[in-house]
C-alpha positions in Angstrom: 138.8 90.7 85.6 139.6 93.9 87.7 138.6 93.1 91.5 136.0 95.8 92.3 137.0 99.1 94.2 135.4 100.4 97.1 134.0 103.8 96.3 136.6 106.6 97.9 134.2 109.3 98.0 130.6 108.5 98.5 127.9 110.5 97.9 125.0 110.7 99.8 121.7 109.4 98.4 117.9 108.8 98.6 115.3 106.8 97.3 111.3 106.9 97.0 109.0 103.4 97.1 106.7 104.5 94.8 103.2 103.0 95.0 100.0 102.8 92.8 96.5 102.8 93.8 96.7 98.8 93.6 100.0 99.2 95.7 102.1 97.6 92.7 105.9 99.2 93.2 107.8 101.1 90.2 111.0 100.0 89.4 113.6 101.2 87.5 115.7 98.5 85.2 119.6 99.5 84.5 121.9 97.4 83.1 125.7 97.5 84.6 127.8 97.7 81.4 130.9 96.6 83.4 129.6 93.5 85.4 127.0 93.1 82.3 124.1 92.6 85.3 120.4 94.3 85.0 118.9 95.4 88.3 115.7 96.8 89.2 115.7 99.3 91.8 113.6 102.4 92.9 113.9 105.8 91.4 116.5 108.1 93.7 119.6 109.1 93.5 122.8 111.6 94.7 122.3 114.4 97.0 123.5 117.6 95.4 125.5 119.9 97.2 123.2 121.8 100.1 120.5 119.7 99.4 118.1 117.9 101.9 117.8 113.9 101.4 114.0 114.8 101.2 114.6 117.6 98.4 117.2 115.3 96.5 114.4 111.9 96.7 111.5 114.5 94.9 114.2 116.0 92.5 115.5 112.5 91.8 111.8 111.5 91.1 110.9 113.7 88.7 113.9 113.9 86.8 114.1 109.6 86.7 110.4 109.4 86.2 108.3 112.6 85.6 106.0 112.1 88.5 105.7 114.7 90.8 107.9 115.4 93.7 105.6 116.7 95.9 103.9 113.3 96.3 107.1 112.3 97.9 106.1 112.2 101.9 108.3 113.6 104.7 109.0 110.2 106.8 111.9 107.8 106.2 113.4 104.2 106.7 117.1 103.7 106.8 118.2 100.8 104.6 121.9 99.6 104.9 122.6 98.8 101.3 126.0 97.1 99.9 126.2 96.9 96.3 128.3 97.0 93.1 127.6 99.5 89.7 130.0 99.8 87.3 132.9 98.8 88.9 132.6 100.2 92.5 131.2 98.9 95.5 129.3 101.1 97.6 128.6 100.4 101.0 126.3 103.1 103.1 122.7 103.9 104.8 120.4 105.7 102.5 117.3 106.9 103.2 113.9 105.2 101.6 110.7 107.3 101.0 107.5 106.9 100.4 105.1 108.3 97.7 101.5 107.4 96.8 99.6 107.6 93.4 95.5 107.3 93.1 96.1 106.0 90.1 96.7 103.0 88.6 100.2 102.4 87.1 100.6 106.2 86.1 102.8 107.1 82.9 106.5 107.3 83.7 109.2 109.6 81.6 111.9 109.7 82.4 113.2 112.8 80.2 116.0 114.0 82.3 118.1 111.4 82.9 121.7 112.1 82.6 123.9 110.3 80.0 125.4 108.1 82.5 121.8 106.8 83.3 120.4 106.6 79.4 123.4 103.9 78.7 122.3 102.4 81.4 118.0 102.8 81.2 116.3 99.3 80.1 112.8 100.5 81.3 110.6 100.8 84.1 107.8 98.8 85.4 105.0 99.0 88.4 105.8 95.2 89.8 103.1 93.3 91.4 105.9 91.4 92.6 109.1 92.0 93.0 111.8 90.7 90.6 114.9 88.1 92.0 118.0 90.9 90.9 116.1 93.7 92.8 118.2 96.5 95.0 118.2 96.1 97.6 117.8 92.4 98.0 115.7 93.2 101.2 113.4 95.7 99.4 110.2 94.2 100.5 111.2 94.4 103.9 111.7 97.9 103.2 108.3 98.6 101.5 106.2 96.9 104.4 108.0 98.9 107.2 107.2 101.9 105.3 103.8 101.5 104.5 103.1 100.3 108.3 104.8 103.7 109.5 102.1 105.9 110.8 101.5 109.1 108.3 
């Protein structure tokens, strides 16, 4: 087994807690074809080149899930995450948004996914609570610190 390499070149990224009316999260389920772990984390992804963190999270939301961007708020936690996918371990500070749905569970597509994420896509789900291989481990820290943040 290949000791896992520390990523050279990081790029920056964002996420977005998303919440239903019922305050259930959605989570996204990958599966890490080189360690042969799932994970369920929230939509978000890389910054693109002159990009905003806030314009990358709604970009990265509709493209993962369909749902709009604009429900993405402008307000932000940092969240120190250290993790491994597919081989490299990434260790940074991304920024975690927040975005609020009146309904309950809304429908998720997630049509534009790139083919690095389809071989990886097992689902998605809106979690009443959260599952044990979640990312990041501390993730309902992260939800409660930005649902007490004031709007």
């Amino acid at each position: 087994m290949n000791p896992v390499e520390q990523a050279p070149d990081d790029r920056p990224a964002a996420r977005v807690i998303c919440l239903d009316r019922d305050g259930r999260v959605l989570l996204m389920h990958w599966y890490d074809h080189v360690s042969h772990a799932d994970l369920w984390e929230p939509p978000g992804g890389g910054l693109d080149p002159g990009e905003t963190a806030l314009e990358a999270a709604r970009r990265e939301l509709t493209e993962e899930t369909g749902l709009p961007g604009s429900a993405v708020l402008d307000g932000f936690v940092e969240v120190t995450r250290d993790f491994s996918w597919l081989g490299v371990r990434y260790v940074k500070t991304e920024p975690f948004y927040l975005a609020r749905f009146d309904g309950v569970r809304p429908d998720v597509d997630p049509g534009e996914l790139t083919e690095e994420e389809r071989a990886a896509y097992l689902g998605y789900a809106w979690a009443e609570e959260l599952p044990e291989r979640v990312e990041p481990p501390n993730l309902a820290e992260v939800v409660a610190r930005l649902t007490a943040a004031p709007r």
